[in-house]
C-alpha positions in Angstrom: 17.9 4.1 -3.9 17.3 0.5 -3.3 14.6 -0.9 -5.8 12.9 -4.0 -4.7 10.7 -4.6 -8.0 12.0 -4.7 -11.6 9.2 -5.1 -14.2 10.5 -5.7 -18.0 8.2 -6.0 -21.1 9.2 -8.3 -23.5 8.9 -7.7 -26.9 11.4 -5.2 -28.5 12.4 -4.3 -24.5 13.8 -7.3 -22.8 13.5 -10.1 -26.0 16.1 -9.2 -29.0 14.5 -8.8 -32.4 14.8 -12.9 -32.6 12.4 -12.9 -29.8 15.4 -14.4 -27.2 16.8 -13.4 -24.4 20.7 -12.5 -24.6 22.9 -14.0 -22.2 23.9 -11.4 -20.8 20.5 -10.2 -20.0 19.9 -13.7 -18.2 22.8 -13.4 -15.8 22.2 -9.6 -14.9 18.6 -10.8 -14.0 20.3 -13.9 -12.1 22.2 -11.2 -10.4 19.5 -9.1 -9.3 16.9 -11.8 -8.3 20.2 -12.7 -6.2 20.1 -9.7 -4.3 16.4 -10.1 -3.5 14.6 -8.0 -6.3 12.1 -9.1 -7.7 11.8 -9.4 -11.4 8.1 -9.1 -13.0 7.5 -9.6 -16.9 4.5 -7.5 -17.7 3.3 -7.5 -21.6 0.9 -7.4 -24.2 1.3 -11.2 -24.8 -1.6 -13.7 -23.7 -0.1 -15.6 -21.2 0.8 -19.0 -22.9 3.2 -16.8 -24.9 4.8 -15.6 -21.7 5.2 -18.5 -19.1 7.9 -20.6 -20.7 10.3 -17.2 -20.6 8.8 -16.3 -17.1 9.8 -19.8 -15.7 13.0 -20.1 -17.7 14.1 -16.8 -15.5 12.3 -18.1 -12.4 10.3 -15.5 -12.0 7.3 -15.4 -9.5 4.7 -13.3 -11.0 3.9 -12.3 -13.9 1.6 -9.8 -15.6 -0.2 -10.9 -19.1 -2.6 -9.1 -21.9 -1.3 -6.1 -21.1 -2.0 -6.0 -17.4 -5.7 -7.9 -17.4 -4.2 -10.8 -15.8 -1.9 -11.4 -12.8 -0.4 -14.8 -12.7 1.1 -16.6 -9.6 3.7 -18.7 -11.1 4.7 -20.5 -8.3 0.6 -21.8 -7.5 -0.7 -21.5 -11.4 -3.1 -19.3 -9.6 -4.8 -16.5 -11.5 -4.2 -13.5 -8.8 -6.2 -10.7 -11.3 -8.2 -11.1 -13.8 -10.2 -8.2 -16.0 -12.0 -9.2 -19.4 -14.1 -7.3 -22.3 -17.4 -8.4 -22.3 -18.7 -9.9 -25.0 -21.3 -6.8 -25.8 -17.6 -4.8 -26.1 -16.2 -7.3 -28.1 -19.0 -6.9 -30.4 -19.1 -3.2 -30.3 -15.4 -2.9 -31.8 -15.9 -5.5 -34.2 -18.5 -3.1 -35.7 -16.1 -0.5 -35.2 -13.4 -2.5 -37.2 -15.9 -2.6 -40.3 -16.4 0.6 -39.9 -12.5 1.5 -39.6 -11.3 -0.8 -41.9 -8.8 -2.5 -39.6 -8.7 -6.2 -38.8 -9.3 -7.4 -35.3 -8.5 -10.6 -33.6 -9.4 -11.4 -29.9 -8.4 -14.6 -28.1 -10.9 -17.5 -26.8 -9.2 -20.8 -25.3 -5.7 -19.3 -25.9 -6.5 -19.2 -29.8 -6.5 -16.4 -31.8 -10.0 -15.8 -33.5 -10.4 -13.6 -36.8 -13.1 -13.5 -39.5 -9.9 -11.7 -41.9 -6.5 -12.7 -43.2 -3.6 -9.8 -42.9 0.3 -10.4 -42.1 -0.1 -8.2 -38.9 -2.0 -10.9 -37.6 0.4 -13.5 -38.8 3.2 -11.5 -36.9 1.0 -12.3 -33.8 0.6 -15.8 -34.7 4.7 -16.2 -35.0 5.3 -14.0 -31.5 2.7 -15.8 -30.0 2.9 -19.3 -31.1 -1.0 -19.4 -30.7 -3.0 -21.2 -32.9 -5.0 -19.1 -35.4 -8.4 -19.7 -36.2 -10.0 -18.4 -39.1 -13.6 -18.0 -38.5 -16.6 -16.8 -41.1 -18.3 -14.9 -38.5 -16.1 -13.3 -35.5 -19.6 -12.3 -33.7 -21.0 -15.7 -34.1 -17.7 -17.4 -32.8 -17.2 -14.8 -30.0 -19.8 -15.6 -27.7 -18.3 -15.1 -24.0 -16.2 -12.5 -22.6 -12.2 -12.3 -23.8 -9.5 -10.4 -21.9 -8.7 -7.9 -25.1 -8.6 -7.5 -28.3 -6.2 -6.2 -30.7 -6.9 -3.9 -33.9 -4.1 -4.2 -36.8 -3.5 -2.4 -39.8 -0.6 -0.1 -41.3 1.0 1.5 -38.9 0.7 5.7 -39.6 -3.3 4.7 -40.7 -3.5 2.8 -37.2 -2.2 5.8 -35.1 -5.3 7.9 -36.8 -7.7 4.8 -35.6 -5.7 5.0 -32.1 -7.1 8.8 -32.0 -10.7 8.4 -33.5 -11.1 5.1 -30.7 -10.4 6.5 -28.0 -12.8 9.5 -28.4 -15.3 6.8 -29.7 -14.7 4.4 -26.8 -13.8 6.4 -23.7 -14.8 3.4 -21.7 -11.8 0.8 -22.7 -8.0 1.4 -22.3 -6.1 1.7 -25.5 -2.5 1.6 -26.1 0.1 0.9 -28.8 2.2 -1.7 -28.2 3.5 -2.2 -31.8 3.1 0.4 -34.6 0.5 -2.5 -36.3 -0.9 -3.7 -32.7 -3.6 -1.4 -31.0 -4.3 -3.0 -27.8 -8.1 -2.6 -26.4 -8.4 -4.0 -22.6 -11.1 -3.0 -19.9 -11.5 0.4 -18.8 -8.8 1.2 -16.3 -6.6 -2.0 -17.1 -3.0 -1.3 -18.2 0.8 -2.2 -17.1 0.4 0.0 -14.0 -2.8 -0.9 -12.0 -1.5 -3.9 -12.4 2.0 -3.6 -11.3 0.2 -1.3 -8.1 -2.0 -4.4 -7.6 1.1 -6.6 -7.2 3.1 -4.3 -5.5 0.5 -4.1 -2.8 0.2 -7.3 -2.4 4.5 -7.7 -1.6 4.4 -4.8 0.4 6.6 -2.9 -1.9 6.4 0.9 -2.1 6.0 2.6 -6.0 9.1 4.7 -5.6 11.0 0.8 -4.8 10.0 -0.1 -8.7 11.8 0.2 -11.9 10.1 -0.4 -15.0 11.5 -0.8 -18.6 9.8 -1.1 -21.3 9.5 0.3 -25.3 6.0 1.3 -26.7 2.8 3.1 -25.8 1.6 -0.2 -23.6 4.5 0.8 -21.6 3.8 4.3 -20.7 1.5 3.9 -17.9 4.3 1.6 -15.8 6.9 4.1 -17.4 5.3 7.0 -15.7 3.8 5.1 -12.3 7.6 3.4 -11.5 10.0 4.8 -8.7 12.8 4.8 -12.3 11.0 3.9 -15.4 13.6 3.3 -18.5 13.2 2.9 -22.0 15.8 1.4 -24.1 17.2 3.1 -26.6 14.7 1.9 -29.6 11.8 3.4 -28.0 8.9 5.1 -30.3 10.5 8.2 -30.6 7.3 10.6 -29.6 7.3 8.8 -26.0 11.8 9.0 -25.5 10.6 12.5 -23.0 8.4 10.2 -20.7 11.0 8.0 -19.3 13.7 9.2 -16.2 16.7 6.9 -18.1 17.3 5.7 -21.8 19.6 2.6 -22.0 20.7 0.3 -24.8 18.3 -1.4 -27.6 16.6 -4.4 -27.1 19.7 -5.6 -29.1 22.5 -4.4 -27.2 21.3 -5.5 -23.7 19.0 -2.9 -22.6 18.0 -4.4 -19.4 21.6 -5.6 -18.5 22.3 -2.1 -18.4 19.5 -1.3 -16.3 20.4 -3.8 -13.7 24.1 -2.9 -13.6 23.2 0.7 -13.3 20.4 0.7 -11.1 20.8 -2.2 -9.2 24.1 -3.7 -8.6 25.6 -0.7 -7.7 23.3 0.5 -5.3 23.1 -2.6 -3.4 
């Protein structure tokens, strides 16, 4: 099979643990985007905290807040774009209170909190956002915000995961680190958005690998022609994948791209 699309999340998939990309991850992507494929970075991250690696690997496109926004690297235009409202925004603050998690949301690429917690300074640090600490999160979120993000230890936070998405049937909610539960507009995740893009370069879904790590990841994991996870995915989701490669540490997506790509072209 020739694939024509390979879409890599970052954190703990194509980024080591020191948030880099190995070298030998760059030139297997050089190699492929040599061949004609194109390569997509698709994550969690707002998209300030994504474009310096996206242009660093020339990429095109490139898919941000966990698949709310679709960026046109080349233009700076904004292909897609999905937000909370602010009535939803409000609605899971309550529901923060209520389930003793913290919650941060993002207004002017800054991260906005009423609470202090060191999930939310592992954000700050991935991120590089600045981090506003606000006495009233209702009072200083007063427009619509692409997601939000509920933290808080992470075997507590998979109970919250469960209770939420019964409470909130409406919004897409997703894991994408054990402390980070992801909340995005009904219907927005890694795959819609990868379909929307694929659409729009004329590329069929069985053309597509994706490679990713957590439970943000499963929706592209199950929609892609191959989707891979390296080898340090969270265990539970290891059966939903077609191919398991090396860690984030080792190269994961090297191995994809040498396995997948090179020698099928």
């Amino acid at each position: 099979m020739k694939y024509k699309m390979l879409v890599l999340d970052m954190d703990d998939t194509l980024l080591t643990d020191d948030h880099t990309i190995s070298i030998e991850n760059r030139e297997m992507i050089a190699r492929a985007q040599d061949l004609g494929v194109e390569v997509v970075l698709a994550s969690g991250r707002p998209t300030p905290a994504m474009t310096q690696f996206a242009h660093e690997l020339k990429n095109n496109f490139m898919i941000s807040f966990n698949g709310a926004v679709v960026s046109d690297l080349n233009t700076s235009e904004i292909l897609f774009e999905k937000s909370l409202t602010k009535e939803q925004i409000h609605t899971l603050h309550e529901y923060s209170l209520k389930s003793n998690t913290h919650i941060i949301t993002y207004i002017n690429d800054v991260i906005i909190s009423e609470t202090h917690s060191e999930f939310i300074e592992v954000e700050r640090s991935i991120t590089g956002l600045e981090h506003h600490l606000v006495p009233d999160f209702k009072a200083a979120v007063t427009t619509n915000a692409v997601k939000c993000i509920l933290l808080e230890e992470p075997s507590y936070l998979k109970e919250v995961e469960k209770d939420l998405k019964n409470a909130m049937p409406d919004l897409s909610v997703s894991m994408s680190k054990p402390f980070f539960l992801e909340v995005a507009p009904n219907g927005i995740d890694k795959a819609a958005s990868i379909a929307f893009l694929a659409k729009k370069l004329a590329i069929d879904q069985s053309e597509i690998i994706a490679v990713g790590n957590a439970g943000n990841d499963l929706s592209m994991i199950q929609y892609a022609g191959l989707g891979v996870w390296v080898d340090n995915v969270t265990p539970e989701l290891r059966m939903y994948g077609d191919e398991i490669v090396a860690s984030n540490n080792n190269h994961g997506v090297a191995e994809v791209i040498e396995r997948f790509i090179l020698n099928v072209n």
